[in-house]
C-alpha positions as a LaTeX table, in Angstrom:
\begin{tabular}{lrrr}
\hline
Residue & $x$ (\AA) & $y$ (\AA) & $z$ (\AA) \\
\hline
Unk1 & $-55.98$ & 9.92 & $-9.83$ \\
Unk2 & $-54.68$ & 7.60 & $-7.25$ \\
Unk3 & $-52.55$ & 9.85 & $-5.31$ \\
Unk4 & $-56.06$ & 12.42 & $-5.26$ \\
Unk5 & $-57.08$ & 11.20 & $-1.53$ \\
Unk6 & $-57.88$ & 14.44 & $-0.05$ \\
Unk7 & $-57.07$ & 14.45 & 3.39 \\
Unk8 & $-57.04$ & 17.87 & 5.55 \\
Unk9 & $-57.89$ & 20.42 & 2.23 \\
Unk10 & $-55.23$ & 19.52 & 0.16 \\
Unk11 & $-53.79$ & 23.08 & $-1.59$ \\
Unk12 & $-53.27$ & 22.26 & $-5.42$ \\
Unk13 & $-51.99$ & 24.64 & $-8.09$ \\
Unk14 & $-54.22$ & 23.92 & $-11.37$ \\
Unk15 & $-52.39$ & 24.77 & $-14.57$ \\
Unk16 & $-55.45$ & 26.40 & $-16.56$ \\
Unk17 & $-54.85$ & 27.19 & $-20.44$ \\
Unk18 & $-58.32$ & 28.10 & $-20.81$ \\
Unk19 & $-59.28$ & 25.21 & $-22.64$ \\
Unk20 & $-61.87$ & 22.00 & $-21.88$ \\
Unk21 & $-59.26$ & 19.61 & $-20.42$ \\
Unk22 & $-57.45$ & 22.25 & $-17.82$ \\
Unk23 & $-61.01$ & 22.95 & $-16.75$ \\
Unk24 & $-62.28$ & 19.93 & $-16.49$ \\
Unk25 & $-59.53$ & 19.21 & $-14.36$ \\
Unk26 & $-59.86$ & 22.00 & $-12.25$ \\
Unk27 & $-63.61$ & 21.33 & $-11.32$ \\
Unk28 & $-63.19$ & 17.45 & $-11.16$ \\
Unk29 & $-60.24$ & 19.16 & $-8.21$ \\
Unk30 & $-62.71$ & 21.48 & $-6.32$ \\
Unk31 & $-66.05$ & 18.62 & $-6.64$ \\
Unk32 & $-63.18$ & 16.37 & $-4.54$ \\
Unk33 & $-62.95$ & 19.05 & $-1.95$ \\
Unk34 & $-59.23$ & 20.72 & $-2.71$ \\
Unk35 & $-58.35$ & 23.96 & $-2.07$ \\
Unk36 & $-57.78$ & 24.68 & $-5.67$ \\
Unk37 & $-55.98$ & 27.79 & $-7.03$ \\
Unk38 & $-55.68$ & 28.81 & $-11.15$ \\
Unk39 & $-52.26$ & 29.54 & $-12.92$ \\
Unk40 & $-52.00$ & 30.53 & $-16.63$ \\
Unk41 & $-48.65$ & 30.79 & $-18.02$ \\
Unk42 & $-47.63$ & 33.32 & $-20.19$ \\
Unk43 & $-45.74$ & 31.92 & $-23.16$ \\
Unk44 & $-46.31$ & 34.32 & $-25.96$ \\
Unk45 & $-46.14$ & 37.95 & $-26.41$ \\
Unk46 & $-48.07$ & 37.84 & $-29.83$ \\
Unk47 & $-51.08$ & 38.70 & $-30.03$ \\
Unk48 & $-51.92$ & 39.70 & $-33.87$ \\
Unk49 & $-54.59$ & 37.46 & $-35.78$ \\
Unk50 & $-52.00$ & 34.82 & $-36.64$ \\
Unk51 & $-50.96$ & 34.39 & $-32.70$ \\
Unk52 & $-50.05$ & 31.32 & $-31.29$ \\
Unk53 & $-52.89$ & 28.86 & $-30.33$ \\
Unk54 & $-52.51$ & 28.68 & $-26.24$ \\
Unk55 & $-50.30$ & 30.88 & $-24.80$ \\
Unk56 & $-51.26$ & 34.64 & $-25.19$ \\
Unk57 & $-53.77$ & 36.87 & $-24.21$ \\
Unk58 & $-56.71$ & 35.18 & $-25.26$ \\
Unk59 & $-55.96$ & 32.21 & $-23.10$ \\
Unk60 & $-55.34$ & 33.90 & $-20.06$ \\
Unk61 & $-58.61$ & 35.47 & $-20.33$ \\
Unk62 & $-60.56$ & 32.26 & $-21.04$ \\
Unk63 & $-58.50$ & 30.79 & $-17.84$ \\
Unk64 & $-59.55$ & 33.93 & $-15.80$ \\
Unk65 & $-63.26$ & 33.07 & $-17.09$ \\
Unk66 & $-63.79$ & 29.86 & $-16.29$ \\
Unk67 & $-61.83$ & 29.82 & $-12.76$ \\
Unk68 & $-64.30$ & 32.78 & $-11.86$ \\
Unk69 & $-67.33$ & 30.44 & $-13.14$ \\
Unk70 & $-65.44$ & 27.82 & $-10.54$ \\
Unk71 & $-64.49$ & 30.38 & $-8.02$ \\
Unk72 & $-61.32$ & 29.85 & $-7.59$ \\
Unk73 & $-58.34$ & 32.29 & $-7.32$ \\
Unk74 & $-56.43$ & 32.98 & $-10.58$ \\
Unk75 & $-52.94$ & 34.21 & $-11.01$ \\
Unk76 & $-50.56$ & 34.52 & $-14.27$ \\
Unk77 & $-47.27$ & 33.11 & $-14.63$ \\
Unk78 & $-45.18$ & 35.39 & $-16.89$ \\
Unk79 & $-42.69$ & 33.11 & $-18.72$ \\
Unk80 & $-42.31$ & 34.77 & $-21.72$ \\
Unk81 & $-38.23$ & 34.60 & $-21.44$ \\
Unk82 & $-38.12$ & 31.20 & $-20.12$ \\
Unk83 & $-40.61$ & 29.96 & $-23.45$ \\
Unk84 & $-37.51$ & 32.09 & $-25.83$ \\
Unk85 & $-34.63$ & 30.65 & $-24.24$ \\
Unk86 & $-35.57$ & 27.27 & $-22.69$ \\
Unk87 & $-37.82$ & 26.04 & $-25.87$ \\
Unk88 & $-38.25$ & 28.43 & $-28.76$ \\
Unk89 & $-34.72$ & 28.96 & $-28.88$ \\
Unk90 & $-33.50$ & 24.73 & $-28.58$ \\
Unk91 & $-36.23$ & 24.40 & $-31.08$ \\
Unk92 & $-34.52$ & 26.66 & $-33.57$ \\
Unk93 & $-31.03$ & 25.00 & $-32.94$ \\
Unk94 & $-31.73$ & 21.99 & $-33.16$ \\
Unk95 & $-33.65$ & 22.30 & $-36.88$ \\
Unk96 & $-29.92$ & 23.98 & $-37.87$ \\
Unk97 & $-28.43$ & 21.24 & $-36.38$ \\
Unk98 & $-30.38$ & 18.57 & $-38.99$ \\
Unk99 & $-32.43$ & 17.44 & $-36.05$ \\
Unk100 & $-36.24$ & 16.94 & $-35.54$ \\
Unk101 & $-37.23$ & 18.03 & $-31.76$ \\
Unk102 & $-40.37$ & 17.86 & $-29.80$ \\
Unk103 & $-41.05$ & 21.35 & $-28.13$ \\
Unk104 & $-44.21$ & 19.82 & $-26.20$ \\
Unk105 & $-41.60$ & 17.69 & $-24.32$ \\
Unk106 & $-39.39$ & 20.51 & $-23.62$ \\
Unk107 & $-41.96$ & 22.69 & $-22.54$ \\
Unk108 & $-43.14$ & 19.81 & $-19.91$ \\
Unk109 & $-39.47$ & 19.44 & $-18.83$ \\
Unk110 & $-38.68$ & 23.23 & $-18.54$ \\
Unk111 & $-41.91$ & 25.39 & $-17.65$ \\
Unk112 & $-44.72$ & 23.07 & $-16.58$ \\
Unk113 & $-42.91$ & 20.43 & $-14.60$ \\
Unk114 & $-40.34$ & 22.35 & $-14.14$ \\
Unk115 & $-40.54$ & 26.52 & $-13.12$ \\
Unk116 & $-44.57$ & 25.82 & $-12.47$ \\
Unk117 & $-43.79$ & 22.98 & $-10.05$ \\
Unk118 & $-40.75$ & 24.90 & $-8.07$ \\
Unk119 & $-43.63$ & 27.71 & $-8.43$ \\
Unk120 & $-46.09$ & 26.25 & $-6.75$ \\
Unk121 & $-44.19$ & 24.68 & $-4.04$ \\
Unk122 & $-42.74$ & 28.32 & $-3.38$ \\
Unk123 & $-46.43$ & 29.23 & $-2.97$ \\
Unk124 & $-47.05$ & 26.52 & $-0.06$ \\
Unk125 & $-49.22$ & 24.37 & $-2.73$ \\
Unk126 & $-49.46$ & 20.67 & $-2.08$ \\
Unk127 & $-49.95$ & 19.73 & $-5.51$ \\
Unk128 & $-49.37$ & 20.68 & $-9.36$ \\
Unk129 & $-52.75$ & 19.70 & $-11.61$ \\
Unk130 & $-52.54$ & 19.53 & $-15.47$ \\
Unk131 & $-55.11$ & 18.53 & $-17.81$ \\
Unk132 & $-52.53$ & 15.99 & $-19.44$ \\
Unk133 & $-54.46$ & 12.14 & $-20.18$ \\
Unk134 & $-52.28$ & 10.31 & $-17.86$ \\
Unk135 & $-52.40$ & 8.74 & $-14.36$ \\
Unk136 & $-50.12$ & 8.06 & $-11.56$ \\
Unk137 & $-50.55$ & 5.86 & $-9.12$ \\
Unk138 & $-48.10$ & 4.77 & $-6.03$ \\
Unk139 & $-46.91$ & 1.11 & $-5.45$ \\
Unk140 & $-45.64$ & 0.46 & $-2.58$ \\
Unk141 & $-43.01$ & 2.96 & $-1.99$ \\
Unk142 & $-43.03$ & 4.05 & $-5.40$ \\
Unk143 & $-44.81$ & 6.32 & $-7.48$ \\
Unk144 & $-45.25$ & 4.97 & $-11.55$ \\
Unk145 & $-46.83$ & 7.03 & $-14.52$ \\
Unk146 & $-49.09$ & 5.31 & $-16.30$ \\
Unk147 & $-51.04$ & 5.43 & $-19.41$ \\
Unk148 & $-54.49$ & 6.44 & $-19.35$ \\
Unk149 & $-57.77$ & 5.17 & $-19.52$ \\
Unk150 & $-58.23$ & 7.04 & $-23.06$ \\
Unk151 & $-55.09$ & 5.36 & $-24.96$ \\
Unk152 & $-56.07$ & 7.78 & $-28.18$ \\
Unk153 & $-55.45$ & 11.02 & $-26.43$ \\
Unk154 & $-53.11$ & 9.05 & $-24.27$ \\
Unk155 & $-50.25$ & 11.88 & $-23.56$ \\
Unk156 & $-47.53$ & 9.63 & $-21.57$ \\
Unk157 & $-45.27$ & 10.35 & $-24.39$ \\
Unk158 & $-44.54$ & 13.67 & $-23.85$ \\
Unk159 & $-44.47$ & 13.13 & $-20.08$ \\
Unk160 & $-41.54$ & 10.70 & $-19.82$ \\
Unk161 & $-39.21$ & 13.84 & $-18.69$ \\
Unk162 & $-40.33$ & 14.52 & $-15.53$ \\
Unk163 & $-38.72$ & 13.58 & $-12.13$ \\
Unk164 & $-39.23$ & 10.35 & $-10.65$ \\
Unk165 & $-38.91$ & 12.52 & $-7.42$ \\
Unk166 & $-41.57$ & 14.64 & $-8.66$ \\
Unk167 & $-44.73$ & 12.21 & $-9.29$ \\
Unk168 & $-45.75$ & 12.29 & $-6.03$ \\
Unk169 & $-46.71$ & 16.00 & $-5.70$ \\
Unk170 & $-48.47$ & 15.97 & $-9.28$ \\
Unk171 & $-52.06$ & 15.28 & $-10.30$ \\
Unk172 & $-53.59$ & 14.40 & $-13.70$ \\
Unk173 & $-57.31$ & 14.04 & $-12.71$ \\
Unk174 & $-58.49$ & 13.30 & $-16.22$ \\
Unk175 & $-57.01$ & 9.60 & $-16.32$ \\
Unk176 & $-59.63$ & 7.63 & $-16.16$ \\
Unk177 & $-61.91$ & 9.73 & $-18.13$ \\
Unk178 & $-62.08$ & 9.69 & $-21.79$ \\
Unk179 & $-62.46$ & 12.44 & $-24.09$ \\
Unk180 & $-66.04$ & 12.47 & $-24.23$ \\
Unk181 & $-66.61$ & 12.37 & $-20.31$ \\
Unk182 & $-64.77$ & 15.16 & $-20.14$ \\
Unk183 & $-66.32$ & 17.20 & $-22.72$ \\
Unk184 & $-69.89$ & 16.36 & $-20.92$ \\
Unk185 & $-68.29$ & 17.11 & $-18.06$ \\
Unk186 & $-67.71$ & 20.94 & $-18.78$ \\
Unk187 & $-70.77$ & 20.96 & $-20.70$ \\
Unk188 & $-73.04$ & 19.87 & $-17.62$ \\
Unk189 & $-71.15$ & 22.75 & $-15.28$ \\
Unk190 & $-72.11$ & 25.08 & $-17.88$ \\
Unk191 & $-68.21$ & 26.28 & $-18.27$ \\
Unk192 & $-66.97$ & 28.80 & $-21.39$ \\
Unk193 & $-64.67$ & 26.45 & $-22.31$ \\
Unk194 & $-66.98$ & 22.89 & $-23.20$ \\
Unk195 & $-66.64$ & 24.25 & $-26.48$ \\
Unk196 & $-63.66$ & 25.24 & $-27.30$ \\
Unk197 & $-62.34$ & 23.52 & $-30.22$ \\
Unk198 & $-58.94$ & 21.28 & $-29.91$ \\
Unk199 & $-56.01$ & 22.79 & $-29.64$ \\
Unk200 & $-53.44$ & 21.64 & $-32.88$ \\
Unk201 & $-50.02$ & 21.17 & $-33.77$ \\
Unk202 & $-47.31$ & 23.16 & $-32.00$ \\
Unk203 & $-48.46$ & 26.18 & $-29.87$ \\
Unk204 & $-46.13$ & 28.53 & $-30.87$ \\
Unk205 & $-45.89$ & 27.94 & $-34.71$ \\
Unk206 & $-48.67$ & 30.29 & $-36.72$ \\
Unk207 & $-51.19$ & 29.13 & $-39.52$ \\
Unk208 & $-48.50$ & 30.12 & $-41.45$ \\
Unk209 & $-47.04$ & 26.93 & $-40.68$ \\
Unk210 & $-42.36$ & 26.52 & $-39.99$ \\
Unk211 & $-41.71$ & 28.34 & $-43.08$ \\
Unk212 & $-43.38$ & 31.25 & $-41.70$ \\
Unk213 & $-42.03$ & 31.04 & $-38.20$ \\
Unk214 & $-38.29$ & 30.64 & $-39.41$ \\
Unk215 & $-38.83$ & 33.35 & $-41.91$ \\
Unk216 & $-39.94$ & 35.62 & $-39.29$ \\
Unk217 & $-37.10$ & 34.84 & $-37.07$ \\
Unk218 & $-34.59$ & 35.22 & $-39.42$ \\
Unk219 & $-33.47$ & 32.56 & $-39.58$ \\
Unk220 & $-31.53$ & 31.74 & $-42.76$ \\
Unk221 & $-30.06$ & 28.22 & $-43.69$ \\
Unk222 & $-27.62$ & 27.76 & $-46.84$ \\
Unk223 & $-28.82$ & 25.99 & $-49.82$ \\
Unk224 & $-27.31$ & 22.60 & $-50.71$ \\
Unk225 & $-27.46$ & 19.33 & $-52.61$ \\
Unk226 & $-30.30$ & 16.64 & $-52.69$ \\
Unk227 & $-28.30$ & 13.69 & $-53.06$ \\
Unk228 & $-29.21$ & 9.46 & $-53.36$ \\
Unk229 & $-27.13$ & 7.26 & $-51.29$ \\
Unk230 & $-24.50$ & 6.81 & $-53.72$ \\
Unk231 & $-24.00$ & 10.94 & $-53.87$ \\
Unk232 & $-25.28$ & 11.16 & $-57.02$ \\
Unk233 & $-27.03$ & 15.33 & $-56.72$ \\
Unk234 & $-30.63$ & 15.05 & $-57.56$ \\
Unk235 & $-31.35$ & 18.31 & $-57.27$ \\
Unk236 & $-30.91$ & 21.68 & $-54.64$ \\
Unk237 & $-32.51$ & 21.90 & $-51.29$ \\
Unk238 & $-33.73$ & 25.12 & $-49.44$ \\
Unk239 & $-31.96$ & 24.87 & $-46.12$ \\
Unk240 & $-31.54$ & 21.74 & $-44.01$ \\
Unk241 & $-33.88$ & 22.64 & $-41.70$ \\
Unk242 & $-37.03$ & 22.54 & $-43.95$ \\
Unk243 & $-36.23$ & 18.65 & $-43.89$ \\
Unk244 & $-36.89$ & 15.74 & $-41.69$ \\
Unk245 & $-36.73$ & 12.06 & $-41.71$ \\
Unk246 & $-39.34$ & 10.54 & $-44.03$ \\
Unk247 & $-40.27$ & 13.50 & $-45.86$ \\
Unk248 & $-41.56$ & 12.66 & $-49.66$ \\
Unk249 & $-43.29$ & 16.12 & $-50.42$ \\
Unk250 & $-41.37$ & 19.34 & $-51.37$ \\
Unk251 & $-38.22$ & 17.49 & $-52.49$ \\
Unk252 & $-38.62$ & 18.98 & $-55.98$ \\
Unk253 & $-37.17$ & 16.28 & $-57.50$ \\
Unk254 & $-38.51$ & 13.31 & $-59.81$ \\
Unk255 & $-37.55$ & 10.11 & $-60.05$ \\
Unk256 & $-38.98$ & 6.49 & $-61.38$ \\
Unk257 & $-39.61$ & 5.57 & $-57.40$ \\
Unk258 & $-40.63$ & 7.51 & $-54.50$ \\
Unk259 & $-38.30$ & 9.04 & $-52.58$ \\
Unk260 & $-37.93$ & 9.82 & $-49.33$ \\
Unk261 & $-35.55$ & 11.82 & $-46.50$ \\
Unk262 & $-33.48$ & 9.30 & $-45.33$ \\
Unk263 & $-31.09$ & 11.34 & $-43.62$ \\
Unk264 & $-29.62$ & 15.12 & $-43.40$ \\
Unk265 & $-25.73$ & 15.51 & $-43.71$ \\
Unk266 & $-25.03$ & 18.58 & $-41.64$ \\
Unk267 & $-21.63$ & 18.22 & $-41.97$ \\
Unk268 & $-22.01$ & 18.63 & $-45.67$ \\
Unk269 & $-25.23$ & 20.45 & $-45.98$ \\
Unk270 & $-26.97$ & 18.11 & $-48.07$ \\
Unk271 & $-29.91$ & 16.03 & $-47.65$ \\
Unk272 & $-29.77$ & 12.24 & $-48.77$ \\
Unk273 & $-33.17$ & 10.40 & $-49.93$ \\
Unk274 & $-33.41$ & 6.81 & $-50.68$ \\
Unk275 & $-36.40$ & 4.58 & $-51.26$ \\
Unk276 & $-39.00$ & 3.63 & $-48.96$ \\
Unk277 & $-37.05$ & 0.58 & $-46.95$ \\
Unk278 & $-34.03$ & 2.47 & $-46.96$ \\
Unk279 & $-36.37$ & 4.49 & $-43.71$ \\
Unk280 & $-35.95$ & 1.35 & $-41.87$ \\
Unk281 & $-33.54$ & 1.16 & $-38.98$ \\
Unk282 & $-32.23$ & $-1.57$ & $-36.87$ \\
Unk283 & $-31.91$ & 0.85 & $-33.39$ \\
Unk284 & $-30.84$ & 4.08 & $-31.97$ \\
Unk285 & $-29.17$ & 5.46 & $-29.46$ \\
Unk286 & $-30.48$ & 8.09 & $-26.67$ \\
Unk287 & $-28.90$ & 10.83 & $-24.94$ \\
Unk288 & $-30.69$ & 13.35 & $-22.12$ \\
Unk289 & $-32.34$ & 10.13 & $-20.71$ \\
Unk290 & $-34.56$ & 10.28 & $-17.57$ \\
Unk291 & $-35.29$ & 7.29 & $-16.13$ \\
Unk292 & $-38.62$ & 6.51 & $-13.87$ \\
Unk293 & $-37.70$ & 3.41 & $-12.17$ \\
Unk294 & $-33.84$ & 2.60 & $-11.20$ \\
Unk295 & $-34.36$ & $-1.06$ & $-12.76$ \\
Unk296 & $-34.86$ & $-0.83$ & $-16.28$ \\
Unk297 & $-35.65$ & $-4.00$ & $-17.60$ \\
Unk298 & $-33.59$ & $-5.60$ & $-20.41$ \\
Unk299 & $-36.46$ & $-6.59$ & $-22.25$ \\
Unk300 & $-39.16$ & $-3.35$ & $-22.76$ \\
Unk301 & $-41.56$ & $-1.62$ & $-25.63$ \\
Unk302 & $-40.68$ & 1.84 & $-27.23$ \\
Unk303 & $-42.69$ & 4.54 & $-29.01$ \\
Unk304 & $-40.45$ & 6.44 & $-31.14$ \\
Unk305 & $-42.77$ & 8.83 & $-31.81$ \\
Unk306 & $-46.08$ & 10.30 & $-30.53$ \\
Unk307 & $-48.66$ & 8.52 & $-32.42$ \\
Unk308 & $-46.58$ & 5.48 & $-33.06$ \\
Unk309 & $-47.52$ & 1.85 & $-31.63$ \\
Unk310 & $-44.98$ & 0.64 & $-29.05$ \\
Unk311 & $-42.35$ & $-1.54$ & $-30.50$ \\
Unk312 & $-40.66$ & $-5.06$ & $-28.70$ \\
Unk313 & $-37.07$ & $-3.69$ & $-28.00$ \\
Unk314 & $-33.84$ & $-4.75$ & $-26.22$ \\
Unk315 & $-32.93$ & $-1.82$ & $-23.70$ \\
Unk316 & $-28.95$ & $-1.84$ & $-22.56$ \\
Unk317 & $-27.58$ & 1.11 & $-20.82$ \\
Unk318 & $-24.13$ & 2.40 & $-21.69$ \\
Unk319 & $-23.31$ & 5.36 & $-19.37$ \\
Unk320 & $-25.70$ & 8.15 & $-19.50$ \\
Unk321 & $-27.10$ & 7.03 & $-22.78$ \\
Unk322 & $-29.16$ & 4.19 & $-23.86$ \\
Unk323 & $-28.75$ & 1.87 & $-27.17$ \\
Unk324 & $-32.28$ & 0.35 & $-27.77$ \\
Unk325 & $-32.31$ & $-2.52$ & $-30.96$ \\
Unk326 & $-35.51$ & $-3.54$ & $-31.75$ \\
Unk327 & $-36.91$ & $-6.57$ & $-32.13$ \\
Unk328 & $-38.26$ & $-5.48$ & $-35.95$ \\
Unk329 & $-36.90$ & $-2.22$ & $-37.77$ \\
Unk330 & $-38.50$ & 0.76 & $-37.54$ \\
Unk331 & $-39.55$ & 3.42 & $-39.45$ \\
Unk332 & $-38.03$ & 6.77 & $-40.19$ \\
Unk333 & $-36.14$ & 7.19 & $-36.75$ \\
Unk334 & $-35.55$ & 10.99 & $-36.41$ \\
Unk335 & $-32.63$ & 12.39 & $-34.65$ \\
Unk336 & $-33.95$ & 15.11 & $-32.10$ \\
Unk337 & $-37.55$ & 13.02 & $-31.45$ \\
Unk338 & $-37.58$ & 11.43 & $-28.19$ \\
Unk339 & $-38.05$ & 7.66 & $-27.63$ \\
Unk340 & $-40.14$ & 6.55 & $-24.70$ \\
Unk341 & $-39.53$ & 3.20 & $-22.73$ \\
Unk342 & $-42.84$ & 1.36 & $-21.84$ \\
Unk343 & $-43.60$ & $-2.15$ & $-20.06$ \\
Unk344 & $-47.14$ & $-2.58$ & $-20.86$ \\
Unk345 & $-49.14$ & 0.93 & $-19.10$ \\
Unk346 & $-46.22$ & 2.08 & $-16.96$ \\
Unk347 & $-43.71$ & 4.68 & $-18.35$ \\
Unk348 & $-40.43$ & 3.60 & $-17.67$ \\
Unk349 & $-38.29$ & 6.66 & $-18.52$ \\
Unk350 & $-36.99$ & 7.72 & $-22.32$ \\
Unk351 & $-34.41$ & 10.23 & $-23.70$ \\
Unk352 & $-33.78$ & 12.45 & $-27.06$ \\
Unk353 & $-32.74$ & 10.24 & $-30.03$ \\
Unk354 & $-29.42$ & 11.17 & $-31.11$ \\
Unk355 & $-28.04$ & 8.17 & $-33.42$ \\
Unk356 & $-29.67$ & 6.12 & $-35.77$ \\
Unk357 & $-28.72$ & 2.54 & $-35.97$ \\
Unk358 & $-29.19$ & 1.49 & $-39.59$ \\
Unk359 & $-26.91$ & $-2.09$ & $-39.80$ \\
Unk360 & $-28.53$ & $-5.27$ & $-38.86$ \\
Unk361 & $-28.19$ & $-6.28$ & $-35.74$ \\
Unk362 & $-29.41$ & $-9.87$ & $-34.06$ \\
Unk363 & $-31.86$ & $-9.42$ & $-31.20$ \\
\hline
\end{tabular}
């Protein structure tokens, strides 16, 4: 954590979640001598035995725990609303609209880099602190994310929205610590949460997995055709939003060759499969895009989605939206995902896919 130097008691405002990486982060702050304060954010208002996995209750008591083993202040962040309206609520719309979207991103953009930051500046804090695997590090007059030392848990992906402004009043003290380190870490300070298990999949969604959750919310989506790419109906699908790009399972249909979601036709409510290089795309196009750096070079890499190995791309920037081409198709390119600009451990910027670029273009 490069921009960590402590000088004169730095204030920082940890964002604590209770689990091993928050806390880890929070002692690895105090051990450097920052006058470190605790905030849990309340996302959730369920608390039943399917309740979401990080953002009730049970969190905020874990947080409380483990800042008292540190003794530190603690404080709670009610954002209950902002979590509906700012995430929950996009999340929803965007499945109706045939898109695919990454709440983890949103949440960084709207409630932890966004209302916790203004937060703790409003508080006189110095510094935010997650437990996020990524560093930043100034050159020169600038301040650069970067990808951490542990490139598995590496979490630069979901990062890409915040303000270029912004890097210089956040910490992520876990970059150059792996998993592991960390995990001995909370384990040799003796704190609740070394063994916590991981936390999974997306925080507000229950064990009874999207069905569930949009079932719950009422939310209702006409049935409609399963069609191949010459419109040929295949069979019926169950609502639009039960689909996403490169889906093979649940189609209920059979056929001499797998088939897969190739692309969902709003407009008509149907949901076109094709075969398995009929996924492949030539580029996309990006809209919402926050950039990192003012010079965004021609040349770049880009990770279309989260666990997904950085692809050679062409990078040209056409008003407020980018058109990336690749230097090899891709795979299953989802409307709604975001796509995240590299050049080689420094995050460039990136931006919500919202066209898919399937002709063949020459790079």
């Amino acid at each position: 954590m490069n921009n960590s130097i402590n000088e004169g008691k730095k204030k920082v405002l940890a964002a604590m979640s209770g689990g091993v990486d928050s806390s880890a982060a929070a002692l690895l702050l105090k051990e450097a001598g920052y006058d470190v304060t605790g905030m849990t954010m309340r996302l959730t208002v369920r608390e039943d035995n399917e309740s979401t996995r990080c953002c009730g209750l049970e969190a905020i008591d874990n947080a409380r725990r483990v800042c008292d083993q540190l003794q530190i202040p603690h404080f709670v962040f009610d954002c209950v609303g902002e979590m509906e309206k700012l995430v929950i609520g996009k999340f929803i719309a965007e499945y109706l609209r045939g898109r695919t979207p990454n709440p983890c991103i949103d949440c960084n953009r709207y409630l932890k880099f966004g209302l916790l930051l203004d937060k703790a500046r409003s508080m006189g804090f110095d510094h935010l602190a997650t437990g996020h695997y990524a560093r930043i590090e100034k050159c020169g007059e600038d301040w650069h994310l970067l990808r951490p030392k542990d490139r598995i848990k590496d979490q630069t992906y979901f990062l890409y929205p915040i303000a270029a402004a912004d890097l210089s009043s956040i910490l992520f003290p876990l970059g150059e610590l792996n998993k592991e380190e960390v995990r001995a870490l909370t384990k040799k300070a003796g704190l609740d949460a070394a063994h916590k298990a991981e936390s999974q999949d997306i925080c507000f969604v229950t064990q009874g997995g999207y069905g569930q959750f949009f079932q719950e919310r009422n939310v209702s989506c006409a049935a409609g055709d399963i069609i191949d790419k010459t419109g040929r109906v295949l069979g019926k699908h169950k609502g639009i939003f039960r689909y996403t790009i490169g889906q093979r399972g649940g189609l209920g249909i059979s056929a001499k060759t797998p088939l897969y979601v190739i692309e969902i036709d709003v407009a008509n409510n149907r949901v076109v499969v094709g075969e398995k290089k009929d996924l492949y795309s030539a580029g996309l196009i990006a809209g919402s895009v926050n950039l990192l750096t003012p010079d965004i070079p021609r040349e770049a890499e880009a990770k279309i989605r989260y666990r997904k190995k950085p692809a050679r791309c062409k990078v040209f920037q056409e008003d407020d939206k980018l058109r990336i081409i690749f230097q090899e198709p891709q795979e299953s390119i989802t409307p709604g995902q975001a796509v995240v600009l590299y050049a080689a451990d420094r995050v460039l910027g990136g931006g919500t896919i919202e066209e898919v670029i399937r002709t063949v273009v020459a790079y």
